[in-house]
C-alpha positions as CSV (number, residue, x, y, z in Angstrom):
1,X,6.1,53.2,24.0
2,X,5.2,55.4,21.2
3,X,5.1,53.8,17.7
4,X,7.3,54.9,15.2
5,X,5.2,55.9,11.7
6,X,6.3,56.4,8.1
7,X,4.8,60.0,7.4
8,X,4.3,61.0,3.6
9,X,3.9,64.8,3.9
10,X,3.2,67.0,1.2
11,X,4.9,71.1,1.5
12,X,7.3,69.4,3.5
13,X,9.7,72.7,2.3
14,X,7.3,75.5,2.8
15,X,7.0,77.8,6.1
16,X,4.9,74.8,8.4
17,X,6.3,71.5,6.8
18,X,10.2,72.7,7.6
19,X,9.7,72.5,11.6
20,X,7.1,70.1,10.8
21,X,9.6,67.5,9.5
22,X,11.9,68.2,12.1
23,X,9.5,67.8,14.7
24,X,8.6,64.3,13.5
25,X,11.9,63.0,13.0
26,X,13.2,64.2,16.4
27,X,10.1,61.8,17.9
28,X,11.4,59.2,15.9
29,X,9.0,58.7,12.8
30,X,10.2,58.7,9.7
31,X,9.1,61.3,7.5
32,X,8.8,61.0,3.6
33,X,9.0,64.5,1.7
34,X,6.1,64.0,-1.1
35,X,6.6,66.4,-4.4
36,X,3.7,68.3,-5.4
37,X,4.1,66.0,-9.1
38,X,4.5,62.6,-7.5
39,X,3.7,59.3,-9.4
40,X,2.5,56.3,-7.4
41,X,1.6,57.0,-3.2
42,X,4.3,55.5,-1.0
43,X,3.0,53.2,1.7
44,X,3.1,55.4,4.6
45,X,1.1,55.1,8.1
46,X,0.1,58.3,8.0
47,X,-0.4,61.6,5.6
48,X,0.1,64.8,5.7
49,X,-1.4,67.4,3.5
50,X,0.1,71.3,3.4
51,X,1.0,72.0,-0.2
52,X,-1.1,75.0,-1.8
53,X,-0.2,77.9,-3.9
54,X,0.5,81.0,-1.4
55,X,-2.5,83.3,-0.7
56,X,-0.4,86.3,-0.8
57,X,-0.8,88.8,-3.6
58,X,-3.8,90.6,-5.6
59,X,-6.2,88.0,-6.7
60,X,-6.3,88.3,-10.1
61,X,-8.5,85.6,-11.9
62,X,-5.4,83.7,-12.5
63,X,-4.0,84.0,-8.9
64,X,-7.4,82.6,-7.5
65,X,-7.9,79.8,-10.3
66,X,-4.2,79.0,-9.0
67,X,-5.2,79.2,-5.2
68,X,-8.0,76.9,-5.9
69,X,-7.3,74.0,-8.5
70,X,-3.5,73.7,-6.3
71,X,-5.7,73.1,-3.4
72,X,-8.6,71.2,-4.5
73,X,-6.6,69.3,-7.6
74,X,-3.8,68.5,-5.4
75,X,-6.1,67.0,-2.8
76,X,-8.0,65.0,-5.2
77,X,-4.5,63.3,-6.6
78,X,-3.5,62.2,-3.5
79,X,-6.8,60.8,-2.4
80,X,-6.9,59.1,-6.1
81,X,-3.5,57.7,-5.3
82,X,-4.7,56.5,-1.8
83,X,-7.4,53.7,-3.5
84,X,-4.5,52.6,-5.1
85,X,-2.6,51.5,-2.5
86,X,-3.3,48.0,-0.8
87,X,-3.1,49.4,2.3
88,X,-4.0,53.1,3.1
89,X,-2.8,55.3,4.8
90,X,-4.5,54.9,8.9
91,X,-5.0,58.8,9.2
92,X,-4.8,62.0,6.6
93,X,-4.0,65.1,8.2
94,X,-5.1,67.9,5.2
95,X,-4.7,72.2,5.7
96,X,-8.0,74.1,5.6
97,X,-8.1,77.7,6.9
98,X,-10.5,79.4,9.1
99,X,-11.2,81.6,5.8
100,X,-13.8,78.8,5.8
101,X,-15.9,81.0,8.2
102,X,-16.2,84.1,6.3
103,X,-16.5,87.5,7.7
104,X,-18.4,86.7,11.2
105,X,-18.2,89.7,13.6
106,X,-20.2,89.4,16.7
107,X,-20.3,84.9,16.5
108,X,-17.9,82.3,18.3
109,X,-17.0,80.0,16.0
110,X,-16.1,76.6,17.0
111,X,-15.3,73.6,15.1
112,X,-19.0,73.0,14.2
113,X,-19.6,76.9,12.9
114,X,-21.5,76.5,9.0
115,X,-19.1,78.2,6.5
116,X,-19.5,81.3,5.7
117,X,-19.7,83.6,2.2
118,X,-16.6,84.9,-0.2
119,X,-13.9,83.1,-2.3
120,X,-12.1,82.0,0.6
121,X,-15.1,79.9,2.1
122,X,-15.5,78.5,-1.5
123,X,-12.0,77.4,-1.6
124,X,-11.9,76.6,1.7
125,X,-15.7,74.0,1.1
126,X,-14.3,72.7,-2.2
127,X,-10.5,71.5,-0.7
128,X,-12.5,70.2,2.3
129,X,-14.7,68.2,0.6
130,X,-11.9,66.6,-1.7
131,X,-10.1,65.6,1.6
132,X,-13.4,63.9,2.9
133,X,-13.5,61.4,0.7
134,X,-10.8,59.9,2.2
135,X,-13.2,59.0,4.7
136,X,-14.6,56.4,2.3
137,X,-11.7,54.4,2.0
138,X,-11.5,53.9,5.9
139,X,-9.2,56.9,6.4
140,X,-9.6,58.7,10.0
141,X,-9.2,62.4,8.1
142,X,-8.4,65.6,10.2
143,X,-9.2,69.4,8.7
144,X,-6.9,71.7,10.4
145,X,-8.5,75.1,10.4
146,X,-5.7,77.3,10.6
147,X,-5.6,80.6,11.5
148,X,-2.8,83.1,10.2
149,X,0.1,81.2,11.8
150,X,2.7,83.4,13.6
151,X,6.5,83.4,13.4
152,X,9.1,85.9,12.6
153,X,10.4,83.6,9.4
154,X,7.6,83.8,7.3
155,X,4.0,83.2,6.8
156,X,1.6,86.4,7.8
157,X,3.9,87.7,10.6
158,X,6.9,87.6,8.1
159,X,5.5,89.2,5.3
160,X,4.7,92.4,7.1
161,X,7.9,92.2,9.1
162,X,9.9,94.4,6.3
163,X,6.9,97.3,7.2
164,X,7.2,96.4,10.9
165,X,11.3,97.2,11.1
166,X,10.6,100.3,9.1
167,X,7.7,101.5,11.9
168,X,5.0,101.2,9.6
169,X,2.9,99.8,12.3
170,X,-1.0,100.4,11.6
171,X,-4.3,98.8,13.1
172,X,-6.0,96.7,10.4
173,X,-9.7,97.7,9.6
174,X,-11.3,98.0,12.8
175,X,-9.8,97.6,15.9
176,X,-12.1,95.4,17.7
177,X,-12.5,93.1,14.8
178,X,-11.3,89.4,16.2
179,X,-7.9,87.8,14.6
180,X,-7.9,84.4,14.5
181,X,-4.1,83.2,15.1
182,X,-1.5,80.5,16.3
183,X,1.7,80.5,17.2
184,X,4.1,78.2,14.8
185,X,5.0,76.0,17.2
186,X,1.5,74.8,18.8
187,X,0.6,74.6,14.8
188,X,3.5,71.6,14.3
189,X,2.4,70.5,17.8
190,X,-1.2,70.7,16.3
191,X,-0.3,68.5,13.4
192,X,1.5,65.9,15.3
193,X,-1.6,65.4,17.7
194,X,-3.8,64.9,15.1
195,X,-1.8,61.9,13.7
196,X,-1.6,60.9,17.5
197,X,-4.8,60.9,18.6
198,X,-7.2,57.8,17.4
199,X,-10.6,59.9,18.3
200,X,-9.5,63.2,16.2
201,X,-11.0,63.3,13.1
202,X,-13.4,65.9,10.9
203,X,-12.9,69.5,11.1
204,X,-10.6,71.1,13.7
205,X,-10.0,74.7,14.2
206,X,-6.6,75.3,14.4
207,X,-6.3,79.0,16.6
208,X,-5.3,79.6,20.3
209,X,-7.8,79.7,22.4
210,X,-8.3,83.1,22.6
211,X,-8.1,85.7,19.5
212,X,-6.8,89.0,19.5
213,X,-8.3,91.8,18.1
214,X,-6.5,94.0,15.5
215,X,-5.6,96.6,17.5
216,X,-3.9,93.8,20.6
217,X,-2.1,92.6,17.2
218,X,-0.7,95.5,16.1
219,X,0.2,96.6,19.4
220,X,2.0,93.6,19.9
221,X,3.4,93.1,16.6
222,X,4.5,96.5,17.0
223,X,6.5,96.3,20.6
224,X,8.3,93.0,19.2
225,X,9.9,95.1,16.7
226,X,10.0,98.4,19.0
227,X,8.1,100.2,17.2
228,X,4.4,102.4,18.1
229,X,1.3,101.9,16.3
230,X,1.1,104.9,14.5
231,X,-2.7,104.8,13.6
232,X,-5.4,102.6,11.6
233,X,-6.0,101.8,7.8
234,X,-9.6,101.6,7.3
235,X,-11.3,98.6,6.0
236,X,-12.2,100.6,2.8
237,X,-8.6,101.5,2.2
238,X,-7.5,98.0,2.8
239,X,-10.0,96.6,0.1
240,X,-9.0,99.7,-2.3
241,X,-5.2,98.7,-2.3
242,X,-5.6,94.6,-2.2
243,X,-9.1,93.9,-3.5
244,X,-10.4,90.8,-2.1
245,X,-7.0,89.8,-0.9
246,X,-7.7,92.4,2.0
247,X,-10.0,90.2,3.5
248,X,-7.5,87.5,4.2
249,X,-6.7,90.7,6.7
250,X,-9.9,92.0,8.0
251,X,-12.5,89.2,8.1
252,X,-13.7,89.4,11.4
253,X,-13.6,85.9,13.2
254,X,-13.8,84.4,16.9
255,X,-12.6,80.7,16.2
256,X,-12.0,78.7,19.3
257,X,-10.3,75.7,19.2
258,X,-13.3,73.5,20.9
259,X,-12.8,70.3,19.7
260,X,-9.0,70.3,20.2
261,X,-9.1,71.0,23.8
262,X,-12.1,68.7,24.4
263,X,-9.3,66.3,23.1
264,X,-6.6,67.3,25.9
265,X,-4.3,69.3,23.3
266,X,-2.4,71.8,26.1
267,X,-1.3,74.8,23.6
268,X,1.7,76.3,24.7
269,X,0.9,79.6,23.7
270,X,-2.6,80.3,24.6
271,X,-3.0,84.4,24.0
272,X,-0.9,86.9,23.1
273,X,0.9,87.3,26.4
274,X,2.6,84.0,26.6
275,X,3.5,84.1,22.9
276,X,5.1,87.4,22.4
277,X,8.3,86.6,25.0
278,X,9.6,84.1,22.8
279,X,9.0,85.7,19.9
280,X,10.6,88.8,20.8
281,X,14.1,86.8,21.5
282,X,13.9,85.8,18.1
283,X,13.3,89.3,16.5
284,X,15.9,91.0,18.6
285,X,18.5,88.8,17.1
């Protein structure tokens, strides 16, 4: 029989902690909401980490300084407030991002790939290495990679929606540059397998098995909203209108999931094909 937990989980509002929650109560735990300001760490059996300032915008010095002290600040309190506690949590479950990796066209990437260059990798080293030091305490931590998580109600998907309905459908950068991605619901699935599974721990990419390339996005993207792909905005384009915020877009990356399927995670949408039917109920709505 599986054993109900107390799970603290931090973001528990945003775009991946709403069906998060849900998903955990439905299998019985009891999940705590934790405020991004909290005071003393409830005792909880397990924790989960995904509050962070959005990525979205130009980064202006402020907007990165925000990106990175909420990640890497925020980390840090909570792993402060874990060596207070008599009894830590058994597992920490913390957000990374496959920004980690850099721009990498041409590599596979699995769970074991050295980080790679840019603001996002820096971020991305810095929040990790906060997390880690749960480790010390006796805390089994997991470093979900994710990649741009997909669903019509928000996150990357829903931010270019509005452009979408309006058929401004365009292939990002290059077309055979790799997209690293994952469906919503194997992301929540993703998070409750971690806390599940005793042998999980250290980095773990978080992407369906097989990436897309831009152009299979945006035609996809683009029939879910019945629209055409009208053409492609080059990378230089890109970086002209969004600075380095355009390479949260175009960064070239083939992440497999390696280590999660070594550990039996079954994703439920493994490509593009399988994920786009159920997506395209919702959108026709």
């Amino acid at each position: 029989m599986r054993r109900r937990l107390v799970i603290g989980l931090t973001g528990a509002s945003g775009f991946l902690g709403r069906p998060l929650a849900a998903r955990l109560a439905a299998a019985g735990h009891s999940v705590v909401p934790l405020p991004r300001e909290m005071g003393a760490l409830p005792g909880v059996d397990a924790l989960v980490h995904l509050a962070g300032e959005s990525v979205a915008g130009l980064w202006t010095a402020r907007k990165r300084r925000a990106i990175l002290e909420s990640r890497v600040e925020g980390t840090r309190r909570l792993v402060l407030r874990m060596r207070g506690l008599g009894r830590p949590p058994a597992v920490f479950v913390s957000a990374s991002a496959t920004g980690i990796y850099g721009h990498r066209p041409g590599e596979i990437l699995d769970d074991d790939a050295l980080p790679g260059a840019g603001f996002r990798s820096d971020v991305c080293r810095a929040w990790e290495a906060e997390a880690r030091a749960a480790e010390a305490l006796g805390v089994r931590t997991v470093l979900l990679r994710f990649g741009s998580v997909l669903d019509p109600g928000g996150g990357y998907l829903g931010k270019m929606a509005p452009l979408l309905r309006r058929g401004f459908c365009f292939v990002l950068g290059r077309g055979s540059d790799r997209f690293p991605w994952i469906s919503r619901e194997d992301a929540t699935r993703l998070v409750e397998f971690a806390i599940e599974t005793p042998g999980l721990s250290g980095p773990v990419n978080a992407v369906a098995p097989r990436t897309a390339t831009q152009k299979e996005f945006a035609r996809a993207a683009a029939a879910l909203f019945r629209r055409h792909v009208l053409g492609r905005v080059p990378r230089r384009v890109l970086r002209a209108l969004l600075g380095e915020f355009a390479r949260a877009f175009i960064d070239s990356q083939d992440v497999r999931p390696a280590k999660a399927l070594r550990h039996g995670f079954v994703f439920q949408h493994p490509d593009l094909g399988t994920w786009t039917p159920s997506l395209a109920l919702e959108v026709s709505r």
